[in-house]
N, C-alpha and C positions, 0 to 999 in steps of 0.2 A: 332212824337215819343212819348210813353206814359214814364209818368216822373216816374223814381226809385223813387221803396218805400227804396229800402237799396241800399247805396252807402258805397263800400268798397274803401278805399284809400290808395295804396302806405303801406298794410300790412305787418308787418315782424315781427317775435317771435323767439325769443332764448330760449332754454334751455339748461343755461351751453353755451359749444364750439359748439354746434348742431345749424344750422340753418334751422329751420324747415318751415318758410314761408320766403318768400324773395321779399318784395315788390308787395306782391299779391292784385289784385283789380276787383271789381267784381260791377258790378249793375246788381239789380232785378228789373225789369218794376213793376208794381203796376197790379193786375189782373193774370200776368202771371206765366208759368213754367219756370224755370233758372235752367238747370241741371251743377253740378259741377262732374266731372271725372278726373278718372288718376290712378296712381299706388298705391298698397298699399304702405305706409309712405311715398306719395308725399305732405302731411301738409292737405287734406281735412276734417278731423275732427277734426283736431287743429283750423281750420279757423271756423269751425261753434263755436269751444268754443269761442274764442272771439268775434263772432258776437252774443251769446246766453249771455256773460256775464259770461264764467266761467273759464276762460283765459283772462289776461289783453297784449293786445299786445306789442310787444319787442317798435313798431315804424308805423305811422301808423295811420291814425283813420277810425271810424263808423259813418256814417250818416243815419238814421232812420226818415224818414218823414220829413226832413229838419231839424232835430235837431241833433248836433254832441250824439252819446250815449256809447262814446269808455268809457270802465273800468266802466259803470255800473253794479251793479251786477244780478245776475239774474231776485230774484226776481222783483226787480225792471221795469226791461224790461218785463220780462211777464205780468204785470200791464201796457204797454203799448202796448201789443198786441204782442210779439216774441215768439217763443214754438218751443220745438225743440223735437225730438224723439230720439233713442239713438241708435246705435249701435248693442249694447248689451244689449238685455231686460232685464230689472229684474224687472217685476211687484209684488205685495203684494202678495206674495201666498196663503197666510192665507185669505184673502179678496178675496168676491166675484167680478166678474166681475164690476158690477154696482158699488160697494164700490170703486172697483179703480178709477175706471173713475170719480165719485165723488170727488176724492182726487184735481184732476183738475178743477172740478164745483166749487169747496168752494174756487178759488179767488176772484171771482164775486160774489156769492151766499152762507153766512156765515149760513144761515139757513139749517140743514141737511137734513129737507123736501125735499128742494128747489133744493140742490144740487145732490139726489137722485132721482128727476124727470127727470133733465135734464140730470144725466147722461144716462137716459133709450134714452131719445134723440140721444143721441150721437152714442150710442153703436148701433139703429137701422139703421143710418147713414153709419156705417162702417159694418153693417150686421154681429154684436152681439146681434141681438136682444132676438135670444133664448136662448142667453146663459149667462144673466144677474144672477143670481142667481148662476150659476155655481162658486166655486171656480176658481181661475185662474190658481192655479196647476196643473188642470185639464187638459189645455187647449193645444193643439198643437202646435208646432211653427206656421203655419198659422195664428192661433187663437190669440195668443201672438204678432203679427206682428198689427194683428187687436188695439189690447188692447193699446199695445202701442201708435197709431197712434189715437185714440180716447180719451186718457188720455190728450195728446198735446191737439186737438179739442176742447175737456173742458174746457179750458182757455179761448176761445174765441178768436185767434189772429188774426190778419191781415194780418202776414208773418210767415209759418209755415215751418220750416228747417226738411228736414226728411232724416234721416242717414241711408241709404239702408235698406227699410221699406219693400225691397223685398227680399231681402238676405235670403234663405232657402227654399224660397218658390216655390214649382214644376210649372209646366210650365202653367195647368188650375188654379190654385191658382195666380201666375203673372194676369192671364187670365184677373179673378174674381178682382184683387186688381186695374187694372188699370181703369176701368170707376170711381172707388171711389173716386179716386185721380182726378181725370179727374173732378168730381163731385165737389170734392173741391173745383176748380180753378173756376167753373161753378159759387162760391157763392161767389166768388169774392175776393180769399183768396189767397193771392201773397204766391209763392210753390220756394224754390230751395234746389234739392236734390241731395244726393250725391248718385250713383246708380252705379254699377256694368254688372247688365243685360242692355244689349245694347237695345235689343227689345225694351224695356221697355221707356228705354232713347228717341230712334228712334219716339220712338208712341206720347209719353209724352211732350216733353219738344218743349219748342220753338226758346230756344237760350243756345249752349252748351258752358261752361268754361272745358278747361283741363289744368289740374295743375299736374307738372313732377316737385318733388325734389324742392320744395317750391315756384315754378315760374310759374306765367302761362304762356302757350306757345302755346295756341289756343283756337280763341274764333268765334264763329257764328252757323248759321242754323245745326243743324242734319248732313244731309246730305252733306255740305260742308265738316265738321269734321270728316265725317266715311272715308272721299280721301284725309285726309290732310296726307303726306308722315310724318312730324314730330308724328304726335297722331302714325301714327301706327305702326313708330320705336319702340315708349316711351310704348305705352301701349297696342293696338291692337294687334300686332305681323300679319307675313307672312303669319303663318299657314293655312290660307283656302283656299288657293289656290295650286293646282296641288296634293292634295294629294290621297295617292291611296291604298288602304286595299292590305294587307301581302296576301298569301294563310296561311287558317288555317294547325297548326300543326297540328300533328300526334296526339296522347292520349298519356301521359305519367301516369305511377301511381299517385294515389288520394295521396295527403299530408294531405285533412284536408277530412272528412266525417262526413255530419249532419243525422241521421236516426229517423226520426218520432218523433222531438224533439216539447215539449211541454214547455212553461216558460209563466211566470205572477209574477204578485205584489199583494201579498196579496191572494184576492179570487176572481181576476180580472185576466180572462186568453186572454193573449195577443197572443201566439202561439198554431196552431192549427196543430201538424203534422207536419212537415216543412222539406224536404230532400234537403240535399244539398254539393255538391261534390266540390272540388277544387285540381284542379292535379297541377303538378310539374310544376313550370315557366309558369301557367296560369293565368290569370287576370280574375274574376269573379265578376259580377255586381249585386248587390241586388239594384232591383226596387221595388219603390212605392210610393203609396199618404204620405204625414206626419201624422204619427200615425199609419201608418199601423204596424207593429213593426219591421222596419230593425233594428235601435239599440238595442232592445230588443234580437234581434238576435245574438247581439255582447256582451253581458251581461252573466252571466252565475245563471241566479235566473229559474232556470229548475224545471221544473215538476216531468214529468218522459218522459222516449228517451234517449236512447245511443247517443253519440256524439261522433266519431272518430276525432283523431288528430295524425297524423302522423301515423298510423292508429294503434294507442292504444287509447283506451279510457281514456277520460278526465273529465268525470262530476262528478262534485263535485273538480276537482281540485283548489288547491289555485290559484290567482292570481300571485303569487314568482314561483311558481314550474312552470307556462306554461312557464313566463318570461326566467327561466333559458334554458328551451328547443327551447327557439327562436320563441316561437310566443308574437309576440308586437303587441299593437292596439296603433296606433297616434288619440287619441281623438280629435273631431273640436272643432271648439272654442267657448269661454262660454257660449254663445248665443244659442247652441245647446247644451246643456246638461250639463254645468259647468266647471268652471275655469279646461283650458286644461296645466298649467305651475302654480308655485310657485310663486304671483304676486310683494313678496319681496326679490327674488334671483334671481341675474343676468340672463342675457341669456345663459353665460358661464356654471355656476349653473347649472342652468334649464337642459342644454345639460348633461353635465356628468355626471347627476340623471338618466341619458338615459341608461348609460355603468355601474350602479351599480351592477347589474347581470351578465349579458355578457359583454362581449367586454371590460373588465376595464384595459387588456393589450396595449390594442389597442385602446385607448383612443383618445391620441393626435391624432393617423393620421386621425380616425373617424369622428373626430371633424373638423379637417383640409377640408374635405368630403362635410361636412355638410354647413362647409362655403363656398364650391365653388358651390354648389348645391342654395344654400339662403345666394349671399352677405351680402343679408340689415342685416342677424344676423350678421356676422362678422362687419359691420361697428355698430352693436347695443348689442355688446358681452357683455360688461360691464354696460349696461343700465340695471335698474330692470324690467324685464318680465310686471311689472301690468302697465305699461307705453308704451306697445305695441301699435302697430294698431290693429285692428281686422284681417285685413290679416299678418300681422307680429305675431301674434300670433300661427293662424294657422302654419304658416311655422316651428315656433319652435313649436309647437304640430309633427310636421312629421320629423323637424328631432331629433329631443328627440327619437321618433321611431327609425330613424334609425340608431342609436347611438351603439343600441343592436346588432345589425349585423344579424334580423331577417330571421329565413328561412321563416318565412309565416308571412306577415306585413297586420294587417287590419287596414282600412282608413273608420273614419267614416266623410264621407262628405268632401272630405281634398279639394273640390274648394269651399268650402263656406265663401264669402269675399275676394276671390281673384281677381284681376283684369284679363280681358281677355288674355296679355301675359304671364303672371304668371300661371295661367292654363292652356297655351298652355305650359311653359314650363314644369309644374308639371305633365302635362299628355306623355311626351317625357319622365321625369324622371322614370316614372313606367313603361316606356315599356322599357328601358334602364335596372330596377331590374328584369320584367320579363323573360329577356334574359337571367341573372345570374340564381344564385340561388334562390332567392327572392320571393313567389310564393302572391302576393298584393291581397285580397281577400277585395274588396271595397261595403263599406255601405255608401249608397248615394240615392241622387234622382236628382234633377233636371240638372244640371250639366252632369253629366254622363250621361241620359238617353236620352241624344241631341245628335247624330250623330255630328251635326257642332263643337261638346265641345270633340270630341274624334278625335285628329288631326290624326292619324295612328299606333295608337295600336291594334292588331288584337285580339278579343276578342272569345274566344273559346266559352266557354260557359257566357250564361247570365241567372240568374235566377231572374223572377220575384216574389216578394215577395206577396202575398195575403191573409195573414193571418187575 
């Protein structure tokens, strides 16, 4: 057996009355892939904070190359080889590519020379190489995934933690990112990631942990793990079996109509013409690569193009006045486009900033809705928002949405960072408002554009986005 580079032991973190890990224990073989899984807020990125050094554990210790390293602090470890990737990117924006990754060169290399060669190194590595000079503003979520994952690299470690380094990224982009990773391990660089995309897991990894509700509760091969009856209660779910497409409805009237719409930033035109319909209790899918401009689509910084909504026109409206007529957008979570919740007001807060417009009669039982819809908020009602998971986020991103009591509800991206039952149930939930009145006009890509991620909601129309 090849000997752990990290040995976790007997983990357990509180915060407050919260028990967020419970005895969790983990080894990473030295050279290999060690994927850790499970539900959003089952402790997996509580647990890389303390193995990174940025969480001290409740109870518990770290073992790193045979030396105990529990409650060191970061930098510290990353001077002995740990780097971690984040979640939620937030690279220098102002700083070009190369600049960033440098920021990770200058712990080993104090020379700015020095540390600007190598980060050209790096960035060709992870196939940034043409885009060293670029600002990283610039940059796509794809691109930004990259940035990330080559910032870590720059340290130099021997155990690199990567916190769904694929989250957002369409399914030839997954494609493109897995040799890299693959490449990684190749240089002999011990990998345990927390991952979402099953494929990815499947291909990658060589020994699975899944951790439900602070505990783990299965551990071995891939393939053992994808038939363990416990994993696909807690996390998998039933859904892919026996399920079977509606007959399409009928055509009801348009609620929202896009006609020849043009938008950009600046002198940078993003939309080219772009038509696009959305009828009553239909579900409508905007496809495409990242960057094509689906969220642009969901922005209102317009050219010139009528836009029908409800079939009055809309452009130039405020953002207050769609709100009060029932069109909601549940933004995704930070990592896609910016803090989707108020990170210093509760989750409760957060919700009935939802019903400020609509729905403020009908608060309480909305709210009541929304917690049977997303327990983990009701058990996280009174926790402040910026203490979220990334998929607890999202979920209060949707239901803040549907707080408002939305006739036409846009989702930009609402499975990104969810776990696979969590999207199966989230995609049950939208065809459950497509039946009402609710008409979900969804901005998305990789998730949605997979047949196996659409458990049996019958999609009328789909429009590809090609802008």
């Amino acid at each position: 057996m090849v000997e752990p580079l990290l040995r976790v032991e007997q983990v357990s973190k509180r915060f407050g009355g919260l028990l967020a890990l419970d005895r969790a224990s983990l080894l990473a073989p030295a050279g290999r892939i060690t994927a850790l899984i499970g539900p959003n807020g089952a402790g997996k990125t509580t647990l890389f904070s303390i193995i990174a050094g940025f969480a001290p554990p409740s109870a518990g210790r770290i073992v790193y190359d045979g030396v105990d390293i529990t409650g060191e602090p970061p930098h510290r470890l990353a001077r002995r080889g740990i780097a971690r990737t984040f979640q939620i990117v937030q690279p220098f924006t102002t700083l070009t590519v190369r600049e960033n990754i440098a920021v990770g060169a200058h712990l080993s290399r104090p020379a700015r020379a020095d540390a600007l060669a190598a980060a050209g190194d790096v960035a060709r590595a992870v196939g940034l190489g043409d885009l060293l000079d670029r600002p990283a503003a610039t940059l796509t979520v794809a691109g930004r995934k990259r940035l990330e994952l080559a910032r870590a690299l720059a340290i130099e470690p021997r155990l690199l933690l990567l916190d769904e380094v694929l989250a957002g990224l369409n399914p030839s982009e997954i494609r493109d990112m897995v040799p890299i990773i693959r490449a990684i391990r190749d240089r002999g660089i011990t990998i345990v990631m927390i991952e979402h995309v099953m494929q990815a897991v499947m291909s990658l990894a060589e020994h699975v942990l899944v951790l439900s509700e602070g505990r783990i509760i299965a551990e071995g091969p891939p393939q053992a793990i994808a038939g363990d009856p416990r994993v696909v209660e807690a996390y998998l779910g039933h859904g892919a079996a026996g399920r079977m497409l509606a007959a399409e409805p009928a055509m009801p009237e348009p609620i929202l109509a896009v006609n020849g719409l043009r938008a950009g930033y600046g002198t940078t035109e993003i939309l080219r013409g772009v038509d696009l319909t959305v009828r009553h209790g239909e579900i409508v899918a905007v496809l495409g690569a990242n960057g094509a401009g689906k969220s642009t689509l969901n922005q209102r910084h317009l050219r010139r193009g009528p836009r029908l909504e409800r079939r009055h026109p809309v452009c130039g409206c405020r953002d207050r006045a769609r709100a009060a007529g029932g069109d909601r957008r549940a933004r995704p979570h930070p990592g896609a486009g910016g803090p989707a919740h108020f990170p210093n007001m509760t989750v409760r807060e957060n919700l009935d900033l939802g019903a400020y417009r609509r729905g403020r009669a009908r608060r309480e039982p909305n709210r009541s809705k929304v917690f049977s819809i997303f327990p983990r908020l009701a058990e996280r009602q009174r926790q402040r928002a910026g203490t979220l998971s990334g998929g607890e986020q999202q979920m209060l991103a949707i239901g803040r949405g549907l707080m408002a009591e939305p006739k036409l509800l846009i989702l930009d991206e609402p499975s990104l960072g969810l776990s696979p039952l969590l999207v199966e149930e989230l995609f049950a939930l939208i065809k459950r408002h497509q039946r009402g009145r609710t008409s979900p006009s969804c901005w998305s890509n990789r998730m949605w554009c997979k047949a196996s991620r659409w458990p049996s909601a019958p999609i009328s129309s789909t429009t590809a986005c090609s802008c």
